[in-house]
C-alpha positions as CSV (number, residue, x, y, z in Angstrom):
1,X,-24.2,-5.8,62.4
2,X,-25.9,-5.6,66.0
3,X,-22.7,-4.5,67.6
4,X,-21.8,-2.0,65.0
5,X,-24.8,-0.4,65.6
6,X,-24.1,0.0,69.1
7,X,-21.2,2.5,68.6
8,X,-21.8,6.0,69.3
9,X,-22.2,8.2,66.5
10,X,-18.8,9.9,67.1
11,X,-16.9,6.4,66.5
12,X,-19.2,5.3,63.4
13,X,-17.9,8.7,61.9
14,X,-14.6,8.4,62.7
15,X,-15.0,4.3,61.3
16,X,-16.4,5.9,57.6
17,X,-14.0,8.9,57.4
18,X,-11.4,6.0,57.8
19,X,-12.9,3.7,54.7
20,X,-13.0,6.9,52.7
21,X,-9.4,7.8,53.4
22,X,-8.3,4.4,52.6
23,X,-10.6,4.5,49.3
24,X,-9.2,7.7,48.3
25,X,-5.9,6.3,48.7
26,X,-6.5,3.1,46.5
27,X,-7.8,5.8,43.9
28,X,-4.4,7.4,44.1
29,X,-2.5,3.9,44.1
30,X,-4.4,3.2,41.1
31,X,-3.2,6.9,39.0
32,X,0.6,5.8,40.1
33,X,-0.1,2.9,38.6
34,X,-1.3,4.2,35.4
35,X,1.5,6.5,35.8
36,X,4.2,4.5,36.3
37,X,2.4,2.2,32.9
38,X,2.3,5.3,30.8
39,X,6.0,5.8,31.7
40,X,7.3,2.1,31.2
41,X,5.3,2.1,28.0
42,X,6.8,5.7,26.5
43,X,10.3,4.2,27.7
44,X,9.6,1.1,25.1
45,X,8.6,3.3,22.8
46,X,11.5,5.5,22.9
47,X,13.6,2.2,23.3
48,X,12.2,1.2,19.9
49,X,12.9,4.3,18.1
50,X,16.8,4.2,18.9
51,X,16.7,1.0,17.8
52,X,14.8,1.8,14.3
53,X,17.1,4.8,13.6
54,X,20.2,2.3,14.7
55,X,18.7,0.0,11.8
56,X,18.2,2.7,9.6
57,X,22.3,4.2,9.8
58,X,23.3,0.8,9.3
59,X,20.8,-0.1,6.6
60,X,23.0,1.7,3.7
61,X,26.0,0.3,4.3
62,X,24.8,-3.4,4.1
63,X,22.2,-3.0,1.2
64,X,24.0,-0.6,-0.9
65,X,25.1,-2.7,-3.8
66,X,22.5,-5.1,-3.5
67,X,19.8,-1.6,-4.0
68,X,17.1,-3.0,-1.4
69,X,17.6,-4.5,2.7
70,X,17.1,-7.9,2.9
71,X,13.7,-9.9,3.7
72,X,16.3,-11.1,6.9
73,X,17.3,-7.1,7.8
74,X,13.5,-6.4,7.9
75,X,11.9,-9.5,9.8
76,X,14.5,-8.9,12.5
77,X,13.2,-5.4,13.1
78,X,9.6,-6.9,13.2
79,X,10.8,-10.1,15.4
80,X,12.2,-7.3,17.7
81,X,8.8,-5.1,17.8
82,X,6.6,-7.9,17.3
83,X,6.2,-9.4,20.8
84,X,5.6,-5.8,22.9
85,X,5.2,-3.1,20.3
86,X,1.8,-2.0,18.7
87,X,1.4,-1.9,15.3
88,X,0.2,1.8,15.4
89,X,3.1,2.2,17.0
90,X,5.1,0.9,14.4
91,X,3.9,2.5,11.8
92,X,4.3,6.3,13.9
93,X,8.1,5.5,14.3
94,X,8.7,4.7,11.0
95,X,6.1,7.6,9.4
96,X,8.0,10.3,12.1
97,X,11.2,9.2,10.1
98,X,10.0,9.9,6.7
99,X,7.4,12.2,6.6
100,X,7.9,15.0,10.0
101,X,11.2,15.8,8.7
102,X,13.3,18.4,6.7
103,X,12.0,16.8,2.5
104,X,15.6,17.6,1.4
105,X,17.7,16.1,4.3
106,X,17.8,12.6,5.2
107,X,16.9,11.2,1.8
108,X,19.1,7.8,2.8
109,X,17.3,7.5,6.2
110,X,13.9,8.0,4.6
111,X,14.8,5.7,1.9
112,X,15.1,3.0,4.1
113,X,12.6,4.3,6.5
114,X,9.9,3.6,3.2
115,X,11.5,0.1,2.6
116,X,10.8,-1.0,5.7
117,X,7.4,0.9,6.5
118,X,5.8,-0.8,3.1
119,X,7.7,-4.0,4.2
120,X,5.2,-3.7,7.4
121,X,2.4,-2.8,6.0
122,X,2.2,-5.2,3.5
123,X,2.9,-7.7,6.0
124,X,-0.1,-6.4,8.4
125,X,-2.3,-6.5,4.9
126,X,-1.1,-10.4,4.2
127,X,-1.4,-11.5,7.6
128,X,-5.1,-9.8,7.7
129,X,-6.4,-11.6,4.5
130,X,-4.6,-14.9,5.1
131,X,-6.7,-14.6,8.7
132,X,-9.9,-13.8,6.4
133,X,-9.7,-16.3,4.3
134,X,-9.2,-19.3,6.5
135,X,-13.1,-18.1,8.0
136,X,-16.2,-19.9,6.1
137,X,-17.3,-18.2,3.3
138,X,-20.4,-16.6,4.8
139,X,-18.3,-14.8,7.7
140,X,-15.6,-13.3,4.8
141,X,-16.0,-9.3,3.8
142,X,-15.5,-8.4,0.4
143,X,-15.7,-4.7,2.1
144,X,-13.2,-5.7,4.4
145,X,-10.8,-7.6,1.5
146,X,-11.6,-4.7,-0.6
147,X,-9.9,-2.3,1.7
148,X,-7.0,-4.4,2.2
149,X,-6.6,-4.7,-1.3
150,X,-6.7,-1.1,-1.6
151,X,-4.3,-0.6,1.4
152,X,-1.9,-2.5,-0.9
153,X,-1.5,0.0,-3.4
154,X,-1.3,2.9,-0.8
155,X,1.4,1.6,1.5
156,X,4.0,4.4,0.7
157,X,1.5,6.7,1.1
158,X,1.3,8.7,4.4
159,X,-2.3,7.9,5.1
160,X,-3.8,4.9,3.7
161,X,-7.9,4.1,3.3
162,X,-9.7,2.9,6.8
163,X,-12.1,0.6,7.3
164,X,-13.7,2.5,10.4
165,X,-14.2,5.5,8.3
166,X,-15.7,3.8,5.3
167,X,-18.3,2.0,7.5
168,X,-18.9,5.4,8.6
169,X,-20.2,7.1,5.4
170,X,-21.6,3.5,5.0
171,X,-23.8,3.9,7.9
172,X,-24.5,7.9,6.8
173,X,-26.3,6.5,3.7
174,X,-28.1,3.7,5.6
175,X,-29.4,6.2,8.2
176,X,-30.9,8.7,5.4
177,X,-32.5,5.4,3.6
178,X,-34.3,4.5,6.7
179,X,-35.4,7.6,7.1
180,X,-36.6,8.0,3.6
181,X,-38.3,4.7,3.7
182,X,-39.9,6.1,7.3
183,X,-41.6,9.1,5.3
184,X,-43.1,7.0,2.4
185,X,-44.5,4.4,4.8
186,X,-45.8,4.6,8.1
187,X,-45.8,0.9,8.0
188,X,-43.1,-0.7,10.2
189,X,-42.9,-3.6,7.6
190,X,-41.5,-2.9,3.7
191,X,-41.2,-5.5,0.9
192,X,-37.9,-6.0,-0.4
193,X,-38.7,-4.1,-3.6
194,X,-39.5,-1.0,-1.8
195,X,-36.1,-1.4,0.3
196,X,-34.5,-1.2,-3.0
197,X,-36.5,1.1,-4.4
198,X,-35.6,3.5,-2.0
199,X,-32.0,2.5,-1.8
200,X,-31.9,3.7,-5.6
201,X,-33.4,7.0,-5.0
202,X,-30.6,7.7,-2.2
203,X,-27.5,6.7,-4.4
204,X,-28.4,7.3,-8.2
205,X,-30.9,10.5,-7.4
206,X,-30.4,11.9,-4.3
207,X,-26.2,11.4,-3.9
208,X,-25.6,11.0,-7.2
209,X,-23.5,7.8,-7.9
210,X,-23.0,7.3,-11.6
211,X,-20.1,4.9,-13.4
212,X,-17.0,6.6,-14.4
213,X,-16.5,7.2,-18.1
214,X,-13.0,7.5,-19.3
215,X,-10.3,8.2,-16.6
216,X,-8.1,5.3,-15.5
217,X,-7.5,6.3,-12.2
218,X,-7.2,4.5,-8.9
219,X,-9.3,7.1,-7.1
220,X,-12.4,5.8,-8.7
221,X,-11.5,1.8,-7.0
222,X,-11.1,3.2,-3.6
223,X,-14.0,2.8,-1.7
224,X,-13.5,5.6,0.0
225,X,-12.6,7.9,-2.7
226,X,-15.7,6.9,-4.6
227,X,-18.0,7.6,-1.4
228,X,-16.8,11.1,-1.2
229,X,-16.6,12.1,-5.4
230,X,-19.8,9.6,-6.1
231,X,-17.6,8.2,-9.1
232,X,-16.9,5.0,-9.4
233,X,-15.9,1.7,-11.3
234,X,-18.7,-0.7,-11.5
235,X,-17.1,-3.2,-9.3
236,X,-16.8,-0.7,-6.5
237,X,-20.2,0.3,-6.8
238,X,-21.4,-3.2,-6.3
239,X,-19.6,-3.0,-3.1
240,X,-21.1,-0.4,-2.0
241,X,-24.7,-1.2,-2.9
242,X,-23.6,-4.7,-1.4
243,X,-23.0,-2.7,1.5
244,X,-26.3,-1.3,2.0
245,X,-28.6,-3.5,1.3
246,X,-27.0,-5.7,4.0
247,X,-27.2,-3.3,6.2
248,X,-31.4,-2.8,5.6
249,X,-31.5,-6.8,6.1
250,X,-31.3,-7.5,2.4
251,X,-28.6,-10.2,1.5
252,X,-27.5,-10.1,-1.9
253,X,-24.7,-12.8,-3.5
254,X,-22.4,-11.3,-6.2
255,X,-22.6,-13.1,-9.6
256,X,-20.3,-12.5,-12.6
257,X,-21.9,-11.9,-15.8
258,X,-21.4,-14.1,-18.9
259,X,-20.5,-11.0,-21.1
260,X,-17.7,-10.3,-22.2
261,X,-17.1,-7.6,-20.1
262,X,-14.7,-9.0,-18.0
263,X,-15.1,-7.1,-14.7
264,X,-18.8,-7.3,-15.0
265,X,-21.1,-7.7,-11.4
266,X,-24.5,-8.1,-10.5
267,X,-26.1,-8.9,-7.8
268,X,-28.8,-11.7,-7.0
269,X,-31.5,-11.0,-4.7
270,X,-34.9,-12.4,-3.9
271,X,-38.1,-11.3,-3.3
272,X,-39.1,-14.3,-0.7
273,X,-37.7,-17.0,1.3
274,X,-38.7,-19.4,-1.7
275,X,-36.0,-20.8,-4.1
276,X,-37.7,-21.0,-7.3
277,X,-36.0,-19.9,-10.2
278,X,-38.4,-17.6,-10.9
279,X,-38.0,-15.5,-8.0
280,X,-33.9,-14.3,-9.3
281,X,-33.5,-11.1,-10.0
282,X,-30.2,-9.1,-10.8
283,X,-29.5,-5.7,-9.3
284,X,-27.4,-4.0,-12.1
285,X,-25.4,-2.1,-9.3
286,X,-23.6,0.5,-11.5
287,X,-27.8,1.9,-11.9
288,X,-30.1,0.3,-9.4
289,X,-32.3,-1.4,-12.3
290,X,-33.6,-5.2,-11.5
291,X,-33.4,-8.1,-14.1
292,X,-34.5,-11.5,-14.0
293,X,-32.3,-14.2,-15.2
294,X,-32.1,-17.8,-15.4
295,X,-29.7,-18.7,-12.2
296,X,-27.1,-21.1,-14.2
297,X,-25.9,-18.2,-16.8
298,X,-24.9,-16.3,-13.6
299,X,-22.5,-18.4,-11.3
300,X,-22.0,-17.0,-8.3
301,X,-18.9,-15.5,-6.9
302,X,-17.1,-16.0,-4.5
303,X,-15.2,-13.8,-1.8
304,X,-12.0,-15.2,-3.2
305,X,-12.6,-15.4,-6.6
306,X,-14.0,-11.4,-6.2
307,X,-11.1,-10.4,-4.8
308,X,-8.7,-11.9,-7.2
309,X,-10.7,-10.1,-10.1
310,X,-10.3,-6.7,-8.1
311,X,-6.8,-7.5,-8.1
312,X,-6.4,-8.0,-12.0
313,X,-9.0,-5.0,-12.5
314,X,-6.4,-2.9,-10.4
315,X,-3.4,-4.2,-12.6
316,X,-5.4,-3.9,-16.0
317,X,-6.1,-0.3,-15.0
318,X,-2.8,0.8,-13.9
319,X,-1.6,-0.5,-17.2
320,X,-3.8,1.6,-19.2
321,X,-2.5,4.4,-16.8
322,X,1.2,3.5,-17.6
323,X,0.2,3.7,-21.3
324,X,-1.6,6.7,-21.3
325,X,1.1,8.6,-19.9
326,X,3.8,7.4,-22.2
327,X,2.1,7.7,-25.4
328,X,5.1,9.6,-27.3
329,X,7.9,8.4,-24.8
330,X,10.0,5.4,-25.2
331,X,8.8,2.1,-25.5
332,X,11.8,0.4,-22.8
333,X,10.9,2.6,-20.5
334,X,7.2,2.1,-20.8
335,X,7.6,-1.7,-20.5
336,X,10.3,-1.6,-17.5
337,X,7.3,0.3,-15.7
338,X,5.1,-1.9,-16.6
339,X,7.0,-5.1,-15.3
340,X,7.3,-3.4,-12.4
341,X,3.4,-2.7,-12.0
342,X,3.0,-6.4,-12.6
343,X,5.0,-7.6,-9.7
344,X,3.5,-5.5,-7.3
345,X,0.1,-6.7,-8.2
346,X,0.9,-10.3,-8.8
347,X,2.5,-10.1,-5.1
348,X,-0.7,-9.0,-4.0
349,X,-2.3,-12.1,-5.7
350,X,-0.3,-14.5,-3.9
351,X,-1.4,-12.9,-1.0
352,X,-5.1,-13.0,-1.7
353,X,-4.6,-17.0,-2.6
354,X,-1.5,-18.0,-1.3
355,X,-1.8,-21.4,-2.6
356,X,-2.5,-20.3,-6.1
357,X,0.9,-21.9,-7.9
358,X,0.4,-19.8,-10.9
359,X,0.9,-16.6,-9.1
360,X,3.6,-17.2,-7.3
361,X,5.6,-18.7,-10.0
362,X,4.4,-15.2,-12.1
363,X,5.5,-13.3,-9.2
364,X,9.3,-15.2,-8.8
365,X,9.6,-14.9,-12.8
366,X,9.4,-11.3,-12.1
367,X,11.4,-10.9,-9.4
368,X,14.2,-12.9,-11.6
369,X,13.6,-10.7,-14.9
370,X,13.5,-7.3,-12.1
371,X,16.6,-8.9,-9.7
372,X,14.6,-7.5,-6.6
373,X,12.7,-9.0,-4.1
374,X,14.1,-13.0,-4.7
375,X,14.3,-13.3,-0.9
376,X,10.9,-12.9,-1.0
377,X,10.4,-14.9,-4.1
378,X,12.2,-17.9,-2.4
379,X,10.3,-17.9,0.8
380,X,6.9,-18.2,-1.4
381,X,8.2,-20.9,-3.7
382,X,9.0,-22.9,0.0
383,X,5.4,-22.9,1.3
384,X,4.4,-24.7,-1.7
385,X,6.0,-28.6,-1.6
386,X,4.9,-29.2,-5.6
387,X,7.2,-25.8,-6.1
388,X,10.2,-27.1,-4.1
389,X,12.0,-28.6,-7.2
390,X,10.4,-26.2,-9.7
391,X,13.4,-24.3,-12.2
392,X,12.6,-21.0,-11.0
393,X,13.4,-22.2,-7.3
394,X,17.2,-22.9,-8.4
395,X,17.5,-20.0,-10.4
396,X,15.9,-17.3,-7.8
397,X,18.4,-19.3,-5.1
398,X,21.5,-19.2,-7.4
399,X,20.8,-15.5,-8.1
400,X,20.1,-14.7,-4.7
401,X,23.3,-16.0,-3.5
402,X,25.2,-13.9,-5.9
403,X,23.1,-10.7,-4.7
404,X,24.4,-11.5,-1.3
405,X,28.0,-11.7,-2.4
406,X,28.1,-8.6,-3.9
407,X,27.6,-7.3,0.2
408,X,31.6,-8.5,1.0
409,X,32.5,-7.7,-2.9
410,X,35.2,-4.9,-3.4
411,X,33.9,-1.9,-4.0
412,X,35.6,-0.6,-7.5
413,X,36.2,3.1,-7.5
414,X,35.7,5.2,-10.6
415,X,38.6,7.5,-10.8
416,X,37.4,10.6,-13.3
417,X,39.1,11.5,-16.5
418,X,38.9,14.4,-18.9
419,X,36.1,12.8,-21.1
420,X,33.7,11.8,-18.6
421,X,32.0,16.0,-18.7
422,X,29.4,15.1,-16.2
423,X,29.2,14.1,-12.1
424,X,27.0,12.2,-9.7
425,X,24.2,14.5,-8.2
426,X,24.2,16.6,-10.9
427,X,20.4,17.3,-12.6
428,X,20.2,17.3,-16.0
429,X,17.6,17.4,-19.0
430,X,16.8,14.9,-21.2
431,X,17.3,16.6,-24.4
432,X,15.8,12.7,-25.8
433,X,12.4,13.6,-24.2
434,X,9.4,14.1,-27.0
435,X,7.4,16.0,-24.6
436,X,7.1,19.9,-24.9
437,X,8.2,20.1,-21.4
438,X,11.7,19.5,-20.1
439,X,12.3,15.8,-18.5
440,X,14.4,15.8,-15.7
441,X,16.8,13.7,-14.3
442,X,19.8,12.8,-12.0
443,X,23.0,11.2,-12.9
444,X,23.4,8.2,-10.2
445,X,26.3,5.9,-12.0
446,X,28.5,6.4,-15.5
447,X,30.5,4.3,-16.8
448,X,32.9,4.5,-19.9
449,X,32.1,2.3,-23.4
450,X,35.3,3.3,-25.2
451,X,37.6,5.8,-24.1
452,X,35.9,8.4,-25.8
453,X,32.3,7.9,-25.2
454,X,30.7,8.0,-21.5
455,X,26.9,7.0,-20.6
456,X,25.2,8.2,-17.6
457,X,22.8,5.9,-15.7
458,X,20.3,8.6,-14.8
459,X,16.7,8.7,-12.3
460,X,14.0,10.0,-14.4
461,X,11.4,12.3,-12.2
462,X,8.4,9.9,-13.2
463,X,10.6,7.0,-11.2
464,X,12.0,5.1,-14.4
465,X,15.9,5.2,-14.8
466,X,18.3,4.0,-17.9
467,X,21.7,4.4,-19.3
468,X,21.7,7.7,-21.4
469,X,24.6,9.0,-23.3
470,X,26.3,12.0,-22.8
471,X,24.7,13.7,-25.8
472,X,21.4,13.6,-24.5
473,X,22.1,15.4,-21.3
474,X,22.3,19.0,-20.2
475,X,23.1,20.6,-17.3
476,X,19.9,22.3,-15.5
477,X,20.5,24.5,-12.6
478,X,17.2,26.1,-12.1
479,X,16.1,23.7,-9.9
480,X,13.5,23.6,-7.0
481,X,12.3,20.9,-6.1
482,X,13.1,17.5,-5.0
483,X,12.5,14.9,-7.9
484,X,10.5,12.3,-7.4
485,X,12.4,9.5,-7.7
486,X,11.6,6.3,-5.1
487,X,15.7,5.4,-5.4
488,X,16.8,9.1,-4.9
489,X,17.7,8.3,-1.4
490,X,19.7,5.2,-2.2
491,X,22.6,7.4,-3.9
492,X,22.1,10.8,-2.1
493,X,22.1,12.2,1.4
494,X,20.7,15.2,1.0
495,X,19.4,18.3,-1.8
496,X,21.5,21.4,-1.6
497,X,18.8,23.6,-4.2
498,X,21.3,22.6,-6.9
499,X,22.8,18.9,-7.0
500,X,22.6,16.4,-4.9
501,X,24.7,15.6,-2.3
502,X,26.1,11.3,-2.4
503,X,25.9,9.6,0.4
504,X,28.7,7.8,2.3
505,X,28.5,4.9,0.2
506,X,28.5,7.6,-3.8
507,X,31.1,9.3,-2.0
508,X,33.8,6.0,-1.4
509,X,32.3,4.7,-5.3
510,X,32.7,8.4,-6.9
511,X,35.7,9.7,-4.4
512,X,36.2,12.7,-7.2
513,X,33.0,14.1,-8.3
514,X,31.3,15.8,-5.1
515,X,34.5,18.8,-6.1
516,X,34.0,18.2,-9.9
517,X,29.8,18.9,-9.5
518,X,30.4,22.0,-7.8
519,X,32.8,23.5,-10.2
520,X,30.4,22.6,-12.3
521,X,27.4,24.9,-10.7
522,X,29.4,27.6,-9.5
């Protein structure tokens, strides 16, 4: 230090200009670097796209017959990502190929893209609350399970419910109950009663919240939807009050009332550290009002055991939403829609309790009744050694096996004839409808009975199809939109304003109707 000192000024100017030059290039080093990163990184992600829309062209010719890709077809696309891809970036390839495009071209590429965006996101989701629910049971979140559960539901949506921006309205409504507890009482210490107290002025007078009366609609179970319309199913709003007493330092432990209402919670809370009986109370959360009980007619619940009761809430409610909307429509159709409601949802329950047998032999029944998903169905029965040998293993393998030899099957061609009056592609009515308005439909298959009489396998707007015959169908040309079918883009390539254009795969089954439909239109 002495002899640096001793340098003139001139030379201990010329020694810092140096150390700056030298930091300023480090600094510059350092943006290359970040550079050259942000580069490397957009080439993976380009890399990955080619190799997503390379799946996707390839998807339709393998997966055709079978109607679905493979549990093998999608875990190799997620093996490939897995290791060095984001999951947000995952899910922005696969949305980009579904949702930023032309709606009436590209139906087959978007049909897959959905199959194997819901095939990620449900993994993510399973992965998540397997994760959860190995922690102890004071460090799981039923907010947390809640949302996945929810996510569930909403994987082929675009957008799907957060948890950052629930905990965000969460936190709004803890923030104006501090302050509203600040302004009653100067007092930097409040009983627990007077927490709640003013927890139920914020939510029941202030906000709002009240306990939806006759709709059966998922928007009143999502969390998020119910912060924002201040409707809600009971269960949700225990959540939510859950929620915020937590966050004012108030712990409360869901218990499940011995009514019969089946999807009845309360929650227990107490007024002091002591555990005397006397000192239970109930928080009815769908009002705010308190209770006392006698502790052993109110077993507590579980994060587990809450989940699996939002699950069968969630199924019990879409029923009721399946029925309400058929009343005066067929009762096949109404039950095929149903059955498939139950095997979403009872997948969902094996993923909440993945060692529950009971679901996952109700989930590979349905996947043998449905003939989707056995893959799937296989793979679950596996994890469980007491399921190894069980029948439903043999008969999901067996049908599996014939599934996958229908891939190198011969294709058999349906060469037209004068009877059959109808094509592929072509949108119809359903003159068998009892509704005031017209059902639509699209002819995806027919196939002759007797040499007089042709049925049509037709996609139903409301995404049910079935075998119709001919005279039940007329020809609609006024149409404008794209119908709502999720297996639309299994058969056709693209929507012309009139028909439907078949795919590669239509085209080599149906080699005589694309000129036949527009004959037909002209």
């Amino acid at each position: 230090m002495a002899n640096l000192l001793s340098f003139s000024d001139e030379v201990l100017c010329r020694i810092f200009e140096s150390i700056t030059k030298v930091k300023d290039l480090h600094n510059v080093m350092l943006s290359c670097r970040r550079f050259f990163h942000v580069i490397k990184s957009y080439n993976k992600l380009w890399k990955f796209e080619r190799k997503v829309k390379h799946v996707l062209q390839g998807l339709s010719a393998k997966c055709f017959l079978i109607g679905e890709p493979s549990l093998a077809e999608l875990e190799n696309l997620l093996n490939y990502s897995e290791n060095w891809i984001p999951e947000e970036w995952v899910e922005s390839v696969l949305q980009n190929g579904i949702y930023n495009q032309n709606l009436n071209d590209n139906l087959t590429s978007r049909f897959y893209a959905r199959k194997l965006l819901k095939y990620f996101r449900n993994y993510v989701i399973e992965r998540k609350l397997k994760d959860m629910m190995a922690l102890p049971e004071q460090d799981k979140s039923i907010l947390v399970g809640a949302i996945l559960i929810s996510q569930w539901v909403q994987t082929e949506q675009e957008h799907m419910i957060s948890l950052p921006a629930v905990e965000l309205q969460l936190e709004g409504i803890t923030k104006r109950v501090k302050q509203l507890l600040a302004d009653k009482n100067t007092s930097s210490t409040f009983t627990t009663k007077e927490v709640l107290d003013c927890i139920n002025t914020v939510l029941y007078c202030e906000m709002g919240f009240k306990v939806m009366q006759s709709d059966y609609s998922f928007e009143y179970v999502f969390i998020d939807k119910v912060l924002e319309s201040r409707i809600g199913f009971p269960v949700t709003l225990c959540i939510i009050y859950r929620e915020i007493t937590k966050r004012m330092g108030i712990y409360c432990e869901p218990v499940l009332s011995p009514e019969i209402l089946y999807h009845r919670f309360y929650l227990r809370w107490k007024e002091t550290s002591s555990l005397a009986d006397t000192d239970n109370q109930l928080i009815d959360p769908a009002s705010g009002t308190l209770h006392y009980f006698h502790p052993s007619s109110y077993p507590v619940v579980s994060t587990e055991k809450f989940l699996q009761r939002i699950v069968e809430y969630m199924r019990r409610l879409r029923l009721q939403s399946i029925r309400s909307e058929r009343r005066g429509e067929g009762r096949d159709r109404t039950h095929f829609q149903r059955r498939r409601n139950e095997l979403s949802f009872s997948r969902l329950a094996c993923a909440v309790s993945p060692d529950q047998t009971r679901s996952i032999l109700l989930y590979a029944q349905l996947c043998l009744d449905l003939d989707v998903q056995l893959d799937d169905a296989v793979r679950l029965l596996q994890q469980v050694k007491t399921l190894h040998d069980h029948r439903l293993m043999e008969k999901c393998v067996l049908k599996l096996s014939e599934k996958e030899a229908l891939v190198s099957k011969e294709k058999v061609i349906h060469r037209r004839s004068p009877s059959v009056k109808y094509a592929v592609g072509l949108v119809m009515v359903y003159k068998g409808s009892a509704r005031k308005s017209p059902l639509l439909c699209v002819i995806n298959s027919w196939t002759h009975r007797d040499p007089d009489d042709t049925f049509y396998n037709v996609l139903f707007e409301d995404g049910d199809s079935s075998f119709v015959a001919e005279s039940n169908l007329k020809l609609y040309t006024n149409v404008s939109f794209i119908i709502s079918h999720p297996n639309i883009g299994l058969y056709f390539q693209r929507f012309d304003g009139r028909r439907y254009i078949p795919n590669t795969e239509m085209m080599t089954l149906y080699p005589e109707d694309n000129a036949f439909a527009v004959s037909l239109i002209k």
